[in-house]
C-alpha positions as CSV (number, residue, x, y, z in Angstrom):
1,X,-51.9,-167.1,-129.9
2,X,-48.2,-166.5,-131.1
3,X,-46.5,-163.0,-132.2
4,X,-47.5,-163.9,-135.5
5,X,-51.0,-163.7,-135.4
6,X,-50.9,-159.6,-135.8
7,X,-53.9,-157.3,-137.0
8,X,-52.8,-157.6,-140.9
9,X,-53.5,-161.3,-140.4
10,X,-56.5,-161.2,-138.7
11,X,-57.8,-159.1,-141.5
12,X,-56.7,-161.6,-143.8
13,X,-58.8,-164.3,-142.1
14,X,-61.8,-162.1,-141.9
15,X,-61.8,-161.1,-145.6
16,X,-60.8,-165.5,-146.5
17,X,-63.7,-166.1,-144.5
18,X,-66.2,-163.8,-145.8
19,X,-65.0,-164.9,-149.1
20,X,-66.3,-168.2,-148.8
21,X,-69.6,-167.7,-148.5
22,X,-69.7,-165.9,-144.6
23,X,-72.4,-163.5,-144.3
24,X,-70.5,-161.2,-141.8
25,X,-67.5,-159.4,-142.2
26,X,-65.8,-160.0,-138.5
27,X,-65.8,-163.5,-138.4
28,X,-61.7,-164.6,-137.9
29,X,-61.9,-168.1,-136.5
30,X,-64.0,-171.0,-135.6
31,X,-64.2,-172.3,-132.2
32,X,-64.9,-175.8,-130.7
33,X,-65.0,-177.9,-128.2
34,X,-63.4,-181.2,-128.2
35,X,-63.5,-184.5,-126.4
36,X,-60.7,-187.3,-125.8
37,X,-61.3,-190.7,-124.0
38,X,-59.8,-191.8,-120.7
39,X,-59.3,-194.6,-118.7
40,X,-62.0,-194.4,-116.1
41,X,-60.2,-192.6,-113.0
42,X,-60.1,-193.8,-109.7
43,X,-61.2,-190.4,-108.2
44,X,-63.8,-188.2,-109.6
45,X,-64.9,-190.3,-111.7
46,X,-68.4,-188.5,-111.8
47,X,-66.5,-185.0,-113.1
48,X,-64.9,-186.7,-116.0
49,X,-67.8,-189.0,-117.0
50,X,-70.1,-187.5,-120.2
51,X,-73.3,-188.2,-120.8
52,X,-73.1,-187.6,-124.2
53,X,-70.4,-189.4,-125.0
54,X,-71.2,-192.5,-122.5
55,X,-67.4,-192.7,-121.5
56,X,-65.0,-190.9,-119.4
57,X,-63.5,-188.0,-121.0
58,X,-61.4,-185.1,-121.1
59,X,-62.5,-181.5,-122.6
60,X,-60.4,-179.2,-124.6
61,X,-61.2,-176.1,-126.3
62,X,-59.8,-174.8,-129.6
63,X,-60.2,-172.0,-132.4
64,X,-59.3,-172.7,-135.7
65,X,-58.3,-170.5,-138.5
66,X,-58.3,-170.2,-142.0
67,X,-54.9,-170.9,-142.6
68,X,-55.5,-173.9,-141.3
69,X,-53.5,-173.9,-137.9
70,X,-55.3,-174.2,-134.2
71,X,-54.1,-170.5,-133.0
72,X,-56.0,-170.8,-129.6
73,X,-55.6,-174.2,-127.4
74,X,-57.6,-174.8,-123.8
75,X,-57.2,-177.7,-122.1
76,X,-57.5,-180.2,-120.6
77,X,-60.5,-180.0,-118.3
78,X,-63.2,-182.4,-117.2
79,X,-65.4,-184.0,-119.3
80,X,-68.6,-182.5,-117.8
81,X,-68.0,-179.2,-118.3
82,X,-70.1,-177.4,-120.3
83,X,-68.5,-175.8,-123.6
84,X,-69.7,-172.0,-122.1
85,X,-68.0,-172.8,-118.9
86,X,-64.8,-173.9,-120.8
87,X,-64.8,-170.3,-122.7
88,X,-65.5,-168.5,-119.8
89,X,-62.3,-170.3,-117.8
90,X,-60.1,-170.2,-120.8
91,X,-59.7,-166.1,-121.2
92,X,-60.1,-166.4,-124.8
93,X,-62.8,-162.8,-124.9
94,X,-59.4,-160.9,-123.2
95,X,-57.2,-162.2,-125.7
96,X,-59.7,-161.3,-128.6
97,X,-59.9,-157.6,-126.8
98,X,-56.4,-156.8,-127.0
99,X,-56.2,-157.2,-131.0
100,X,-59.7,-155.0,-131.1
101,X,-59.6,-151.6,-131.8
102,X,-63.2,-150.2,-130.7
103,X,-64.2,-149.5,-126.9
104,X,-64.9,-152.5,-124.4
105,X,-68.5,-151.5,-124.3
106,X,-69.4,-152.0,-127.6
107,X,-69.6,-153.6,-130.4
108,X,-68.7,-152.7,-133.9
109,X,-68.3,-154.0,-137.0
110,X,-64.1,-154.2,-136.5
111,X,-64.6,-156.8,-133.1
112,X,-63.2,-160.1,-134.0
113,X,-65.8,-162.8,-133.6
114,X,-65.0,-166.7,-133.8
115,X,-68.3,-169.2,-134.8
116,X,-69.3,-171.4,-133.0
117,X,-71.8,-174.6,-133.1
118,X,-75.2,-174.5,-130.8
119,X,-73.0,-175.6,-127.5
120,X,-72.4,-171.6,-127.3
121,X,-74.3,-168.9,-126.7
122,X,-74.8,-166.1,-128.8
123,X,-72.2,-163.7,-127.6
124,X,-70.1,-160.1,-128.4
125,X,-66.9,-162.7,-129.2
126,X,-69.0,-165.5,-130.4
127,X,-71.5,-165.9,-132.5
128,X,-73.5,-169.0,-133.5
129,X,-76.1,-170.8,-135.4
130,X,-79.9,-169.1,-135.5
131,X,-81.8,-171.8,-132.8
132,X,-85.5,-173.1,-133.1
133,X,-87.5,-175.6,-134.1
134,X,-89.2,-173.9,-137.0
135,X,-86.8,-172.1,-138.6
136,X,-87.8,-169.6,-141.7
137,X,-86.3,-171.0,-144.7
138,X,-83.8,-167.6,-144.7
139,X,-82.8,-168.7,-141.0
140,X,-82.7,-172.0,-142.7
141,X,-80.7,-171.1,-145.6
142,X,-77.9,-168.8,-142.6
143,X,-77.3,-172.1,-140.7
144,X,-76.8,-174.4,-143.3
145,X,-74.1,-171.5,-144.4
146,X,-72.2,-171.5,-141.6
147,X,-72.2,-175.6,-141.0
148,X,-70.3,-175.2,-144.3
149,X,-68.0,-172.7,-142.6
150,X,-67.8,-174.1,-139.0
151,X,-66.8,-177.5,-139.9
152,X,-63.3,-177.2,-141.1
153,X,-62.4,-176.9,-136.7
154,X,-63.8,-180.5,-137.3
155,X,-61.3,-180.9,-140.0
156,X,-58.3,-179.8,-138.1
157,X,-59.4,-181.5,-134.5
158,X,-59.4,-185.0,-136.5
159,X,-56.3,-184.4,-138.1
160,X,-54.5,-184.2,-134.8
161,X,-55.8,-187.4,-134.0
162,X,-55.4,-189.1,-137.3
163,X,-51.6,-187.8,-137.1
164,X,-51.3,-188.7,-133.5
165,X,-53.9,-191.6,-133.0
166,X,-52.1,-192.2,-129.4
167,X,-54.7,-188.9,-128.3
168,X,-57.4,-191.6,-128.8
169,X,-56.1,-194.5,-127.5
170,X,-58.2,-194.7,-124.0
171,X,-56.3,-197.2,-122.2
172,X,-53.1,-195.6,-122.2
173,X,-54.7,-191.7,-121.1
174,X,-54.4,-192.3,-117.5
175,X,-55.3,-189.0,-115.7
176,X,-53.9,-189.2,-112.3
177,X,-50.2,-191.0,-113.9
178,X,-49.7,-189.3,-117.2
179,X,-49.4,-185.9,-118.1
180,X,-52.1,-186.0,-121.1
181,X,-53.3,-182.5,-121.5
182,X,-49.5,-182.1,-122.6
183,X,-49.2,-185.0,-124.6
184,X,-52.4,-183.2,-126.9
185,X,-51.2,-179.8,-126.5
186,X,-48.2,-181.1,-127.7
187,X,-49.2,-183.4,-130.5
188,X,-51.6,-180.0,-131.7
189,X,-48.1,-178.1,-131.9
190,X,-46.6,-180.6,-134.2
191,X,-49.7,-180.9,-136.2
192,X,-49.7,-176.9,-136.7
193,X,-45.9,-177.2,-138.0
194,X,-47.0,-180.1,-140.3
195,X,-49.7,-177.5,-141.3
196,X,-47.0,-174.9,-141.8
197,X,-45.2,-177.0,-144.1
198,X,-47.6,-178.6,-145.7
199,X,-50.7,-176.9,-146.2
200,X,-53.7,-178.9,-145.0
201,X,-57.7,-179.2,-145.9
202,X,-58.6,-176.1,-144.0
203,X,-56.0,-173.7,-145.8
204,X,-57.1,-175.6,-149.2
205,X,-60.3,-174.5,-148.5
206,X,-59.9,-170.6,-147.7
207,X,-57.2,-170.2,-150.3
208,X,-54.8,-168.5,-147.0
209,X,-51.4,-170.0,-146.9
210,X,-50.2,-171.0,-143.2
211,X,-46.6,-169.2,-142.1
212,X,-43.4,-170.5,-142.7
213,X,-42.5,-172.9,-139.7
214,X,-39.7,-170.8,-139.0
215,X,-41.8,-167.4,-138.4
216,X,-44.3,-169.4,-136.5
217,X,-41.9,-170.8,-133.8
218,X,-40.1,-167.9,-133.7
């Protein structure tokens, strides 16, 4: 999260957000986890291997905002970790702590929440999608509201990898002899300047303008 990301904008992104159809006022962001492809590794193969993907990956954890730029980047870490794990590692509930105003201890309509999808639980700093099998057609109605809303991280992940389709390309992300947590972190920085200059899906969407490339490498 750069200097640029200040209260005024958060409140920005809360009251974009809320504007599009978001039931809650606090909601700033939308988080995800992602997945890339690997070559299989020659140690510890097991950790990187994900069942639900059937192929060796590496994890990555990022919030989206409305403007349309990935403010908060984690990564890389193995492909077996669970999303939950990932946020507790990555420190993203201290960083959303020092832009609150209220007391640790509780919570208040001012906290700054991200969304999340069903891989998270239900927390102070994130909230998610109503679970169950039989769903009332209210709780119903809530989740297919914030798929609406949650997808656009969906949006900006497979733009990075539409821009920089060498992210995907498994036989040259070799984890033990290339550096490819930076190659992504990387190729997410230069999708967040294209972004800046040129306005993409997600800030089409929420009607919130990214910053000028110059104030957000600054």
């Amino acid at each position: 999260m750069g200097p640029w990301l200040t209260d005024a904008r958060l409140a920005e992104f809360r009251r974009a957000i809320r504007d599009a159809g978001s039931p809650y006022d606090y909601l700033w962001g939308f988080i995800d986890g992602t997945t890339r492809p690997i070559c299989r590794p020659g140690q510890a193969q097991q950790e990187f291997y994900s069942g639900h993907k059937r192929q060796h990956v590496v994890k990555y954890q990022a919030v989206m905002a409305p403007n349309g730029l990935i403010v908060h980047l984690y990564s890389p870490l193995e492909g077996r970790r669970h999303d939950m794990a990932v946020l507790e590692e990555s420190g993203l509930r201290d960083l959303s702590l020092q832009h609150m105003s209220c007391p640790p201890d509780g919570h208040r309509q001012d906290d700054h929440v991200v969304l999340g999808d069903q891989g998270y639980a239900m927390e102070r700093f994130v909230h998610t999608p109503v679970r169950g099998n039989y769903l009332t057609p209210q709780e119903a109605a809530f989740n297919n509201t914030m798929k609406y809303l949650r997808v656009t991280v969906e949006w900006g992940l497979g733009r990075v990898a539409s821009v920089f389709a060498f992210c995907d390309y498994k036989k040259s992300s070799k984890i033990l002899l290339s550096p490819i947590g930076k190659y992504y972190r990387v190729s997410c920085l230069l999708a967040n300047c294209l972004t800046c200059l040129r306005p993409n899906q997600v800030s089409r969407k929420f009607k919130v303008r990214p910053p000028h490339l110059e104030d957000y490498l600054s």
